[in-house]
DRENVEX-69545 format. One record per residue (C-alpha): x, y, z; residue number from 1. Coordinates in Angstrom, 3 decimals, always signed. Layout:
% residues N
(atom (X, Y, Z), NUM)
...
This chain:
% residues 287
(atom (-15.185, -21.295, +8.359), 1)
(atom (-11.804, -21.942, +7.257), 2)
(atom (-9.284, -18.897, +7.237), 3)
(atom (-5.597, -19.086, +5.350), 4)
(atom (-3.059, -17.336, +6.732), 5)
(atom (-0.478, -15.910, +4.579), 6)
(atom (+2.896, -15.179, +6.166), 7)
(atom (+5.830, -12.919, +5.112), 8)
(atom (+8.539, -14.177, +7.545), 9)
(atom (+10.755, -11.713, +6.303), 10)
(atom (+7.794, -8.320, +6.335), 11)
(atom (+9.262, -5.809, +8.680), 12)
(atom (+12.403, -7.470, +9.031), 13)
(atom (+11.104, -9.333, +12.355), 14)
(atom (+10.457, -13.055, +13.531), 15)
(atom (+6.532, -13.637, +13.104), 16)
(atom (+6.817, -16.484, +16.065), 17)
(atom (+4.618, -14.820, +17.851), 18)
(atom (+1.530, -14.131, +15.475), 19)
(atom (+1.786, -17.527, +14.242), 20)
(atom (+1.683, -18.283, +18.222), 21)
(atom (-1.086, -15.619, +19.053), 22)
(atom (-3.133, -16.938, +15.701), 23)
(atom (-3.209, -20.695, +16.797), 24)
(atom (-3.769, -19.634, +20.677), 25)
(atom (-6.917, -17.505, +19.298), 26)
(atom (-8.003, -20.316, +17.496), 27)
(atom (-7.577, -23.364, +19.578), 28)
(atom (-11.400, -22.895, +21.223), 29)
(atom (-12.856, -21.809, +18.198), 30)
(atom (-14.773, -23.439, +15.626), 31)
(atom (-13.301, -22.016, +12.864), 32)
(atom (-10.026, -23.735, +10.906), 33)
(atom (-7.026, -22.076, +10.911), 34)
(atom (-4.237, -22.817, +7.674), 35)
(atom (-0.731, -21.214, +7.685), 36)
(atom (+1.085, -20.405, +4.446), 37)
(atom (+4.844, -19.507, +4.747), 38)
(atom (+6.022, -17.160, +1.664), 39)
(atom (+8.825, -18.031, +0.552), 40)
(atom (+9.849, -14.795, -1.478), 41)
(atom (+10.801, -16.981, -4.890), 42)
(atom (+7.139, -18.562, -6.133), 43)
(atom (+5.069, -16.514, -3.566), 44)
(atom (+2.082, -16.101, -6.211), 45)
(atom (+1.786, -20.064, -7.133), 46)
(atom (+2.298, -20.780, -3.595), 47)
(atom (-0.648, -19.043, -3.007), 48)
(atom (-2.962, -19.414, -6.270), 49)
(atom (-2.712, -23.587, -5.396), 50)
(atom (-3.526, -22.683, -1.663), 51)
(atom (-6.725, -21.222, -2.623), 52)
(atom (-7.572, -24.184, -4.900), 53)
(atom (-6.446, -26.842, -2.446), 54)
(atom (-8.365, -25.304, +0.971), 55)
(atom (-10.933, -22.903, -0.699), 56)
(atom (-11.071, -20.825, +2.149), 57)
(atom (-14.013, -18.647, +3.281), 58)
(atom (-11.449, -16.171, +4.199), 59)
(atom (-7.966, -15.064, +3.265), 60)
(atom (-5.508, -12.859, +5.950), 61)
(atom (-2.414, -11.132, +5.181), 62)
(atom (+0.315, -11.431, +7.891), 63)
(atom (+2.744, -8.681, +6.931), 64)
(atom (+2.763, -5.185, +5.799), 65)
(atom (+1.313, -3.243, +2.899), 66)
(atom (+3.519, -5.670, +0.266), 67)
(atom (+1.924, -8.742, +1.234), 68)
(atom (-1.672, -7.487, +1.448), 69)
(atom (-1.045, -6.633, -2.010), 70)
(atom (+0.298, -9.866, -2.916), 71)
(atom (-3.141, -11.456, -1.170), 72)
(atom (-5.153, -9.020, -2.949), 73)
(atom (-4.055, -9.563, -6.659), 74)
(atom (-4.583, -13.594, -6.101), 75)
(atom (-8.589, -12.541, -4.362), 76)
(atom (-9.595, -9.850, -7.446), 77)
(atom (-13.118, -11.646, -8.525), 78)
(atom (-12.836, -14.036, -6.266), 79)
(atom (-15.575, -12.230, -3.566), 80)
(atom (-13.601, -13.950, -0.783), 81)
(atom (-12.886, -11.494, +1.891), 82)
(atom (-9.545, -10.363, +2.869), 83)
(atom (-8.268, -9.795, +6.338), 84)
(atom (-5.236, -7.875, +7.815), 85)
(atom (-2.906, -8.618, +10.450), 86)
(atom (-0.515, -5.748, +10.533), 87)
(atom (+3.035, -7.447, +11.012), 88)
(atom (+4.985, -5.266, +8.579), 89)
(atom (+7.211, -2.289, +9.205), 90)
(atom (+4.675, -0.120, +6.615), 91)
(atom (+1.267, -0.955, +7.961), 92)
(atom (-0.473, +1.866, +5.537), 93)
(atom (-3.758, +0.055, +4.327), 94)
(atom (-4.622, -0.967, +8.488), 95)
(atom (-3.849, +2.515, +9.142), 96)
(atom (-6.274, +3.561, +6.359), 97)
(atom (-8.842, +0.872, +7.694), 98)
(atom (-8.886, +1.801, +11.932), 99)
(atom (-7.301, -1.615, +11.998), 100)
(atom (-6.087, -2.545, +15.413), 101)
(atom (-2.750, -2.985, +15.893), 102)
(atom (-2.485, -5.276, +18.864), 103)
(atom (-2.670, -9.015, +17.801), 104)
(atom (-6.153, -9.748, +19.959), 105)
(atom (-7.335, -6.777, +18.483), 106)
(atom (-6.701, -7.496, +14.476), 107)
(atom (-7.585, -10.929, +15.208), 108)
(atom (-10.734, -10.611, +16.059), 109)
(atom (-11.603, -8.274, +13.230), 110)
(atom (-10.447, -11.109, +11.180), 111)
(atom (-12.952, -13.079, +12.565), 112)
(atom (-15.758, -11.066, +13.267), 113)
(atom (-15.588, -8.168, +11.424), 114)
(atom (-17.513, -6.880, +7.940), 115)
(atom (-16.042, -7.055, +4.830), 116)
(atom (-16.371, -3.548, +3.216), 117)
(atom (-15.612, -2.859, -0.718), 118)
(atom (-12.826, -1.039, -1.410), 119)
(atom (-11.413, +0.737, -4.282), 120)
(atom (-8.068, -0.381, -6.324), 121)
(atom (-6.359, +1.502, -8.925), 122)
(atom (-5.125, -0.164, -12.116), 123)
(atom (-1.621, +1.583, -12.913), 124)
(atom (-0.227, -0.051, -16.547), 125)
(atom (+0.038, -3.777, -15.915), 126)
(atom (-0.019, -3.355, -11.757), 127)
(atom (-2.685, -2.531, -9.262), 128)
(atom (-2.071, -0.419, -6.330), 129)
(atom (-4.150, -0.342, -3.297), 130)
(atom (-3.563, +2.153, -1.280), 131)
(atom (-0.589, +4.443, -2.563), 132)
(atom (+1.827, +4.863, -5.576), 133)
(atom (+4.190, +7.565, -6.800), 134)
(atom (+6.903, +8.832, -9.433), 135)
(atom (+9.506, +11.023, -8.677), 136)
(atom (+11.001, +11.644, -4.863), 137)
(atom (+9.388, +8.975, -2.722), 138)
(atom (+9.979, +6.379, -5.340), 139)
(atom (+13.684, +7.057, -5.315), 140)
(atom (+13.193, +6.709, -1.319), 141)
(atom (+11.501, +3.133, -1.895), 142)
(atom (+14.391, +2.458, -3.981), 143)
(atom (+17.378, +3.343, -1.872), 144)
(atom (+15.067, +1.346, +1.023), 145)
(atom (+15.151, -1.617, -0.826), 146)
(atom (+18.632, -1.836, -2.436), 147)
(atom (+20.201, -1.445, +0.872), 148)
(atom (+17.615, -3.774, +2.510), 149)
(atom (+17.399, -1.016, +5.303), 150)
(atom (+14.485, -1.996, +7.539), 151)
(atom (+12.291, -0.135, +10.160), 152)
(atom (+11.233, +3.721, +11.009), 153)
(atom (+15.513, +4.433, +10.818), 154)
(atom (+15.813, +2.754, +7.625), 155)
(atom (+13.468, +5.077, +5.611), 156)
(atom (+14.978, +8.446, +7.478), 157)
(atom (+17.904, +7.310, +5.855), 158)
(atom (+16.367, +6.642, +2.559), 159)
(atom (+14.785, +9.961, +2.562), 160)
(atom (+17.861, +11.655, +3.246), 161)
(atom (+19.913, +9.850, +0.487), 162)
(atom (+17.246, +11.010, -1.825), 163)
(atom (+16.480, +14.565, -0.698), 164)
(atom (+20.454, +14.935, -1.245), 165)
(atom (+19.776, +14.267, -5.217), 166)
(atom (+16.022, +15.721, -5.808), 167)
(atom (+15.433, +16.777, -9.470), 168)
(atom (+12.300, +17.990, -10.648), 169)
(atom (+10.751, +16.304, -13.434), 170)
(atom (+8.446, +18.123, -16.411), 171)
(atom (+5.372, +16.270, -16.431), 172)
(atom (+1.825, +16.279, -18.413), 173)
(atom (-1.325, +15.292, -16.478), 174)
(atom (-4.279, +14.259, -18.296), 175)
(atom (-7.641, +13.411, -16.287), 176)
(atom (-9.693, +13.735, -19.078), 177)
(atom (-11.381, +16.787, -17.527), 178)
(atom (-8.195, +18.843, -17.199), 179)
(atom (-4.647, +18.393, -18.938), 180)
(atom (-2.111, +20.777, -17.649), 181)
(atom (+1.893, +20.878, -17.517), 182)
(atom (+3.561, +20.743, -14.297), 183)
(atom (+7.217, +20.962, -12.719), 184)
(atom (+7.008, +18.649, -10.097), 185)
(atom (+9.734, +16.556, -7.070), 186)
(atom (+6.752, +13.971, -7.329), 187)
(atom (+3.281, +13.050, -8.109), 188)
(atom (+1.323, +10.550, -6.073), 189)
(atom (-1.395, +8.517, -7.207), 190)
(atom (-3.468, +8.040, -4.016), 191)
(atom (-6.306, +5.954, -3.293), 192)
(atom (-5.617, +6.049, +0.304), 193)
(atom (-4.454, +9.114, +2.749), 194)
(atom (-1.179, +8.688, +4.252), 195)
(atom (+2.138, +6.923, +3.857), 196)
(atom (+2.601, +3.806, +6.073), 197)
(atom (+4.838, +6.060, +8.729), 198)
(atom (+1.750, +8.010, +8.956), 199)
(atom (+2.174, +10.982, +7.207), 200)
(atom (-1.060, +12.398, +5.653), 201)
(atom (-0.310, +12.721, +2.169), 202)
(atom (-4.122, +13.147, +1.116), 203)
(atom (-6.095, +14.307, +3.795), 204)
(atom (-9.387, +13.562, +1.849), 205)
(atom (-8.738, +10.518, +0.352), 206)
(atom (-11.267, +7.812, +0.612), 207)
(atom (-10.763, +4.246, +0.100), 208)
(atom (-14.231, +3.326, -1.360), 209)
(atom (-15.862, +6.690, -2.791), 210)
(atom (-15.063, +5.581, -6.638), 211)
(atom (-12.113, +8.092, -7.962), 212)
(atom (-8.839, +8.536, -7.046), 213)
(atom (-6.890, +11.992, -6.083), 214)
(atom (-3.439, +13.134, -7.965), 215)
(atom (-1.063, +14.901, -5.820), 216)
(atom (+1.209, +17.137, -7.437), 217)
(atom (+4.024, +18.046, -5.102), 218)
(atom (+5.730, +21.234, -6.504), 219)
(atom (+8.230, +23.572, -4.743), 220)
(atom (+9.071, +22.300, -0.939), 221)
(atom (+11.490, +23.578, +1.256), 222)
(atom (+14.352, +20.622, +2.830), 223)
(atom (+12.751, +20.582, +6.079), 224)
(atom (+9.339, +20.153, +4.261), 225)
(atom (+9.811, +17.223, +2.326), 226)
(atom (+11.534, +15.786, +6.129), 227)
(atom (+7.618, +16.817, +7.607), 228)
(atom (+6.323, +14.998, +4.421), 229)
(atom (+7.696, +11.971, +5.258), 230)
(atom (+7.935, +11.838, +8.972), 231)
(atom (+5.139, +14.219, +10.421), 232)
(atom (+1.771, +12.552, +11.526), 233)
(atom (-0.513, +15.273, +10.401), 234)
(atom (-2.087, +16.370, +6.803), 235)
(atom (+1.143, +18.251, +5.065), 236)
(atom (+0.610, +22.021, +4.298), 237)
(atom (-1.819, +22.457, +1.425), 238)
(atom (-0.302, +25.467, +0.048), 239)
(atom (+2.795, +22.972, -1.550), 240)
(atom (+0.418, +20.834, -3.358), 241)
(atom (-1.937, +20.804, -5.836), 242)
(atom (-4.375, +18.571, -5.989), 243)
(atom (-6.612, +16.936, -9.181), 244)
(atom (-9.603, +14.393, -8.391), 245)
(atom (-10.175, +11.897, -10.904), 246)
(atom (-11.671, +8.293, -12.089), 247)
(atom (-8.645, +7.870, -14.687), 248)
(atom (-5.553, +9.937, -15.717), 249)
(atom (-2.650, +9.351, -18.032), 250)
(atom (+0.770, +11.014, -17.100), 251)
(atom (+3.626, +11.657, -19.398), 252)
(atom (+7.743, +13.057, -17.953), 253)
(atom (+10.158, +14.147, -20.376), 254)
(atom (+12.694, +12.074, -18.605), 255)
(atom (+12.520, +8.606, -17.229), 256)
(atom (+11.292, +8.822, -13.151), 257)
(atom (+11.244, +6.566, -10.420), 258)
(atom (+8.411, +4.812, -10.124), 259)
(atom (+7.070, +2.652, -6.954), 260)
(atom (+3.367, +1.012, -6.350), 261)
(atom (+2.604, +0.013, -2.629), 262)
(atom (+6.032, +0.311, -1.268), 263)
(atom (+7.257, -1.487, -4.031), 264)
(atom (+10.254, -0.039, -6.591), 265)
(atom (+8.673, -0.503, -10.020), 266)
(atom (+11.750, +0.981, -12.100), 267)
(atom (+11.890, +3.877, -14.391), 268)
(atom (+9.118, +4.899, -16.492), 269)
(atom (+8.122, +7.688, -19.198), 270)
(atom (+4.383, +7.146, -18.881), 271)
(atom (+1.714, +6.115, -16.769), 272)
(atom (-2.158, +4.928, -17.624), 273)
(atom (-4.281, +4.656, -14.626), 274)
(atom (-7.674, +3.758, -13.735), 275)
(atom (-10.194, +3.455, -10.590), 276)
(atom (-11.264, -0.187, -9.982), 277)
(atom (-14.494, +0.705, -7.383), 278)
(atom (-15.004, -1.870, -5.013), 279)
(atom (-12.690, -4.169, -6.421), 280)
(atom (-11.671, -6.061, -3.134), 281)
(atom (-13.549, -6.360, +0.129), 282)
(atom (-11.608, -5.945, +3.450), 283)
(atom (-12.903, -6.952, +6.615), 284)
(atom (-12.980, -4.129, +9.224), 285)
(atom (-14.582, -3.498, +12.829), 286)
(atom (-18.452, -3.693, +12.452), 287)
């Protein structure tokens, strides 16, 4: 088989020496065919799109976090070529989600031997989102992250504080189709997946692959809450959220809110159309 790495040099904000090093060492007595792809960060998409037609690969891997998976992902959508992960980012959110190992041997050999499994995407207006996207408070975190290019676990402490420092609540409708209520909310997340790429379990019975989606509506929290939220591996206290399942929703603010898809600051937005995609992508995991 031929497999095509694709490498964010720049994911996590560290030197990916070694995992090119570890991938060609795990290759060298195999008899497979290993190609490397360096992003670039100006004409990452074409980079890749003429990859794919040049080396038609049996299998695509994403060397980075959860940005460049999604970059892989939206280049693979009806393709049927399977997508692997090698978790070399500083959010690692979809391996997380997947029981991905983190150790290089470890991922590696999932990349290689393991099963590709379909998995769910969400179409949100003209994006997709795989694993988790939001308007209102974490958003404005993503933001702050990116516009001070602050990198690491200590970079997003710091976005969360700049933001928690100027919360406002935004007056939102939610239509599922099934129910359409109003809602004062410091965010809503849109999550196919259940936690944050630090870990924290934002929706504790999220599935990546059962066909719907969950909306989280996060209503009144306390300072130290929304620091739990963010930093606190465990399922976050039920009682501050509400929670609506559903296979499509559109939602409306009064006032333009942040808006972020993967880890990724989208801007400001007024309104929101989303959809389920089921089994959209397949993602090789551990048999």
């Amino acid at each position: 088989m031929t497999f095509l790495f694709v490498i964010n040099p720049v994911s996590g904000g560290t030197d990916k020496t070694t995992w090119t090093d570890g991938i060609e060492a795990h290759f060298a007595n195999l008899p497979h065919t290993a190609e490397l792809l360096y992003l670039d960060g100006t004409n990452d998409e074409e980079l890749l799109r003429q990859a794919l037609a040049d080396l038609r690969p049996d299998r695509v891997v994403a060397v980075g976090g959860d940005g460049t998976l999604k970059l892989v992902a939206e280049q693979l959508l009806d393709t049927n070529i399977p997508l692997g992960v090698l978790p070399a980012g500083s959010a690692n959110g979809m391996a997380r989600e997947l029981n991905i190992p983190t150790d290089m041997e470890g991922s590696l050999n999932v990349v290689v031997n393991g099963e590709p499994k379909p998995v769910d995407l969400i179409s949100i207006n003209d994006d997709i989102c795989l694993h988790l996207s939001d308007i209102g408070l974490n958003a404005q975190v993503v933001k702050h992250y990116e516009q001070n290019n602050w990198r690491g676990m200590s970079g997003y402490l710091r976005s969360v504080l700049k933001a928690l420092r100027k919360r406002r609540r935004l007056r939102v409708e939610i239509d599922t189709g099934e129910d359409c209520v109003q809602r004062e909310a410091l965010m809503i997340v849109l999550a196919n997946a259940r936690m944050y790429g630090t870990g924290a379990v934002i929706n504790p019975d999220g599935d990546l692959s059962d066909g719907q989606f969950e909306v989280v509506v996060f209503r009144q929290l306390t300072f130290w809450g929304l620091l739990k939220l963010f930093w606190r591996y465990r399922p976050f206290d039920p009682r501050h959220i509400e929670v609506f399942t559903a296979t499509s929703v559109k939602i409306e603010t009064q006032r333009r809110a942040y808006f972020q898809v993967d880890g990724e600051y989208r801007g400001l937005i007024t309104k929101l159309i989303a959809r389920i995609r089921p089994g959209a992508i397949k993602i090789l995991v551990e048999p």
